[in-house]
matplotlib code that plots the C-alpha trace (Angstrom):
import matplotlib.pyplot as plt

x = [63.7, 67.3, 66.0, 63.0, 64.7, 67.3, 64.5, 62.5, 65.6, 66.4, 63.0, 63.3, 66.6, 65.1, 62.1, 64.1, 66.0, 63.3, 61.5, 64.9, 65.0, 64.5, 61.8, 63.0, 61.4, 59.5, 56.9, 53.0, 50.3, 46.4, 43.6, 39.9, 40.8, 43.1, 46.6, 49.9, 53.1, 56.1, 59.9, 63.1, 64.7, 66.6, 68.5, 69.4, 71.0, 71.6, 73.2, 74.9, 73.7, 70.1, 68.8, 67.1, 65.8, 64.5, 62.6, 60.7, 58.8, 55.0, 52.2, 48.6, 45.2, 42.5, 39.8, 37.2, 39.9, 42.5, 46.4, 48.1, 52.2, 53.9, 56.5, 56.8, 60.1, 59.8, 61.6, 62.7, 64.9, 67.3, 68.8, 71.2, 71.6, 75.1, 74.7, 72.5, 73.4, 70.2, 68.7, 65.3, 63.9, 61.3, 58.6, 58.2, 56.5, 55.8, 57.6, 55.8, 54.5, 54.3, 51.5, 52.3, 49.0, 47.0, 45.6, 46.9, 43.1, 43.7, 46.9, 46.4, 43.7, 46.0, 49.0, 46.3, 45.5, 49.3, 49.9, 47.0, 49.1, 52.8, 54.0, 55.3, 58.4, 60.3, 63.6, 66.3, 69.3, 72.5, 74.5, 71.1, 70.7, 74.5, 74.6, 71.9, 73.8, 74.8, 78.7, 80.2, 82.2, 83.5, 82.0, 84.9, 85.9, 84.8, 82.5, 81.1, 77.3, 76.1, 72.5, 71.8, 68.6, 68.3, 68.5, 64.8, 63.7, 60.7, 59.8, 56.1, 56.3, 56.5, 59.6, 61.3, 64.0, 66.8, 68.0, 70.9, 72.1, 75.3, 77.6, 76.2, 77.4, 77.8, 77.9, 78.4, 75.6, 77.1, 77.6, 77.0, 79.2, 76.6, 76.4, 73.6, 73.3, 71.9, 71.9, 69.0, 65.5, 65.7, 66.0, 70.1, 72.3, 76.0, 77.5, 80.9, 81.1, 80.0, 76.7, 73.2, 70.3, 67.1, 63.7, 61.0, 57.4, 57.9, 60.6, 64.1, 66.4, 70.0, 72.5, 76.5, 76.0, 73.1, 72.9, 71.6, 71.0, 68.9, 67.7, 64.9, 66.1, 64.8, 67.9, 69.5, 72.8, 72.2, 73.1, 69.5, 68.2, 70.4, 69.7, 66.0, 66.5, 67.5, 64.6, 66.0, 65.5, 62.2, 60.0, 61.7, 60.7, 57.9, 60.5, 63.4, 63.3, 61.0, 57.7, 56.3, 53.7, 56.9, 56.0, 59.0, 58.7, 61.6, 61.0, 62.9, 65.4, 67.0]
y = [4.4, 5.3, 9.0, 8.4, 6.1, 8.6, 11.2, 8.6, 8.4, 12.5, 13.0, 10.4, 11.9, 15.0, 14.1, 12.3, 15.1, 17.7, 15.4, 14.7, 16.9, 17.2, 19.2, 19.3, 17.7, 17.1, 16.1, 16.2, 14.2, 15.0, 12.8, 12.4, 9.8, 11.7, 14.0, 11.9, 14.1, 11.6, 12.7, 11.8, 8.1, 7.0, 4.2, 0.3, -0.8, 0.0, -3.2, -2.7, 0.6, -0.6, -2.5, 0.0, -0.6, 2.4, 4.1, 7.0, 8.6, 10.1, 11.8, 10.7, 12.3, 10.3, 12.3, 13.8, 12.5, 13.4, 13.1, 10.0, 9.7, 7.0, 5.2, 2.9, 0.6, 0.7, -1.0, 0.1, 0.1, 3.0, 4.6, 6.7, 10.0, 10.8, 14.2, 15.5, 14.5, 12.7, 9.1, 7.9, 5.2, 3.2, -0.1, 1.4, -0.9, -0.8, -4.2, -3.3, 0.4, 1.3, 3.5, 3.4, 5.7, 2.8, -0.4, -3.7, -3.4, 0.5, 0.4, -2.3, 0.0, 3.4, 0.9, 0.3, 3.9, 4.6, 2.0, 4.1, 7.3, 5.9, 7.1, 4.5, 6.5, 9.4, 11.2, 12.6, 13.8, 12.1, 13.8, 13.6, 9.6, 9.0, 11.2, 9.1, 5.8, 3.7, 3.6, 0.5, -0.1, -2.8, -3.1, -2.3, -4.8, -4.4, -1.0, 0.1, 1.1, 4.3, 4.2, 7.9, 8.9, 11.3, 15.0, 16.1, 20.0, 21.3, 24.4, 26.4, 28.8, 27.8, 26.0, 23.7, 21.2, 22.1, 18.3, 16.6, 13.2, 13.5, 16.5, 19.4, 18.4, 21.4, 21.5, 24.3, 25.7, 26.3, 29.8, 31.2, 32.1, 30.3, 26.6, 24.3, 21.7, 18.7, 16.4, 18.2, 18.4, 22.4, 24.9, 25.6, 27.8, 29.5, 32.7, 32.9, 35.0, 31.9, 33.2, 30.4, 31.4, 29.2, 29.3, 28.7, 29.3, 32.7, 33.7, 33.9, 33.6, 33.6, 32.7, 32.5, 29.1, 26.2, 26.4, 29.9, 32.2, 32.6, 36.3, 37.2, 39.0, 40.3, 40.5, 37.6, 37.1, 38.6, 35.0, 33.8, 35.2, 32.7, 30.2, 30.0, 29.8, 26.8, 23.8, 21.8, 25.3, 26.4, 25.8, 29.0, 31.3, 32.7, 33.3, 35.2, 38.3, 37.9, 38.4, 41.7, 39.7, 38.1, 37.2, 38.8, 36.2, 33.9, 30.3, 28.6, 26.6, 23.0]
z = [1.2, 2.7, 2.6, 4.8, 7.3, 7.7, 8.3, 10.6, 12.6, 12.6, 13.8, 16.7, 17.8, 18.2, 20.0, 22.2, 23.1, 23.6, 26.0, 28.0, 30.6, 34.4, 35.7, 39.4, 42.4, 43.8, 40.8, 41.2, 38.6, 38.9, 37.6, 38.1, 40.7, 43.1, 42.8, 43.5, 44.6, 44.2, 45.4, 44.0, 44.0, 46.5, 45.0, 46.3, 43.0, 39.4, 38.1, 34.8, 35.1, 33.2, 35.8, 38.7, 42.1, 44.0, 47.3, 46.6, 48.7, 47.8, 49.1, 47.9, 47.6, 46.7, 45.1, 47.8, 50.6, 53.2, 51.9, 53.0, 53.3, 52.1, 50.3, 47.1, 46.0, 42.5, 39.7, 36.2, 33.6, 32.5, 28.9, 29.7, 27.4, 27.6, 25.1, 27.3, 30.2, 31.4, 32.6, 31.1, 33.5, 31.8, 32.6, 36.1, 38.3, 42.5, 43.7, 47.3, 48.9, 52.8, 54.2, 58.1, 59.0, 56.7, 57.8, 55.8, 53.8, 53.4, 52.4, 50.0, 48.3, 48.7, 46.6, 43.7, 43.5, 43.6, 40.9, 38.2, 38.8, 38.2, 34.4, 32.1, 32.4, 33.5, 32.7, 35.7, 35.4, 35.4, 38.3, 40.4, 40.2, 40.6, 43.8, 45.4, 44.5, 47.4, 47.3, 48.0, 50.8, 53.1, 56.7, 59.3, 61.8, 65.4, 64.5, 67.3, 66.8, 67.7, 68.8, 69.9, 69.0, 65.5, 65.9, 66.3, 65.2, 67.0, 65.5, 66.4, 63.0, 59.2, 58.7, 56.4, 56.0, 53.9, 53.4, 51.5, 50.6, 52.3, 52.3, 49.6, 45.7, 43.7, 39.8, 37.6, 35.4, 31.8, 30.9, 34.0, 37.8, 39.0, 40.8, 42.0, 44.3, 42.5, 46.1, 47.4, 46.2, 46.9, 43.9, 45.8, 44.0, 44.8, 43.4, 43.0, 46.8, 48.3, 48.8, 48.7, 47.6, 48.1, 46.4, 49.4, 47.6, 46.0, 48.1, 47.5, 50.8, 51.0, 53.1, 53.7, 55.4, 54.6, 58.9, 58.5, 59.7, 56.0, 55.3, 52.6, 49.6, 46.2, 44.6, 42.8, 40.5, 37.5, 35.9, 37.1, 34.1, 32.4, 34.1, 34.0, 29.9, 30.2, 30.4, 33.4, 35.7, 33.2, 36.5, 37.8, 35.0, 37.3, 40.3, 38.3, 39.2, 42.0, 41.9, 43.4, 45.7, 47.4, 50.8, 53.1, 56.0, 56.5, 57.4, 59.9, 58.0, 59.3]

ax = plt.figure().add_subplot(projection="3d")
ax.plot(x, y, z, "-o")
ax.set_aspect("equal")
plt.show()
């Protein structure tokens, strides 16, 4: 009997661990009833680190329909994997959802289509939740507000915006020269020059500066291969090297 618990519990470790990794974001589910593309959390508050509230943002497409933008505050509660390096947020549930292109009867319906597509649960990684947690801090005295309007890009060719939460956070990928940026929901890496190289589609672009100017290229560190061994970056299997087809355009970045 002590054999076959200990086996029981073997077993469960180790299907824990295959399943505990981070695919990347954004994520995309498809069912008969539509195709849900969620982002990643933004937190409000892990209390006791178990206890998570969350924005996320999604985009939904209801079977035979148009694609609607939106954004859910979810709920949860987290196990954090410290071997691995990895959260597993589980009993997901939508506390409320906005859809500002939606009328209150529209939006009401888009939520309940939203709520069939959420997974019981999903795994991130460590350093990528604790980036996006709010830092406490005391409100100065006397601040004055600044109420300038945002920056506003206008571009008319294919762009994209190359966004962080806050200044870039670089980690280093084991057995490699290589960094990533794990604030961003970009594939960002940096050599050891200094050098970023970003995966846009099926093109590679680097740069010297995440302000540009970004140039295409087709070659990469020769650590990629590495890297893409390694399930968290699996998704990029079919991007190292490049593939042949590689569209040489370059986006505008912001």
């Amino acid at each position: 009997m002590h054999k076959l618990i200990a086996v029981s519990v073997l077993f469960l470790a180790s299907l824990g661990t295959a399943f505990a990794q981070d695919p990347g974001w954004p994520r995309q589910i498809t069912k008969p009833q539509g195709t849900i593309i969620y982002y990643q959390p933004q937190v409000d508050n892990w209390n006791d680190f178990e206890n998570l509230d969350w924005r996320m943002a999604i985009s939904i497409t209801p079977a035979g329909g148009k694609a609607t933008v939106g954004a859910l505050l979810m709920h949860g509660w987290t196990s954090v994997n410290s071997e691995t390096q990895m959260v597993l947020i589980s009993n997901m549930t939508i506390k409320n959802a906005y859809f500002p292109s939606l009328d209150p009867g529209s939006a009401a319906q888009m939520q309940q289509l939203a709520t069939s597509f959420i997974p019981s649960s999903v795994w991130i990684s460590m350093q990528r939740l604790v980036a996006c947690v709010p830092k406490p801090a005391a409100p100065p005295v006397g601040v004055q507000l600044n109420n300038d309007p945002p920056q506003i890009y206008v571009s008319y060719q294919p762009a994209i915006l190359l966004s962080t939460e806050g200044q870039p956070q670089l980690a280093d990928i084991p057995n490699t020269k290589l960094k990533y940026v794990f604030n961003t929901n970009w594939a960002l890496f940096q050599d050891k020059e200094g050098a970023y190289y970003l995966l846009v589609g099926n093109r590679w672009l680097r740069s010297f500066s995440l302000q540009g100017p970004w140039t295409a290229t087709v070659k990469l560190p020769h650590d990629m291969d590495t890297v893409v061994r390694d399930s968290q970056w699996a998704s990029l299997k079919g991007f190292v090297p490049p593939p042949a087809s590689s569209d040489s355009s370059v986006p505008t970045v912001f």
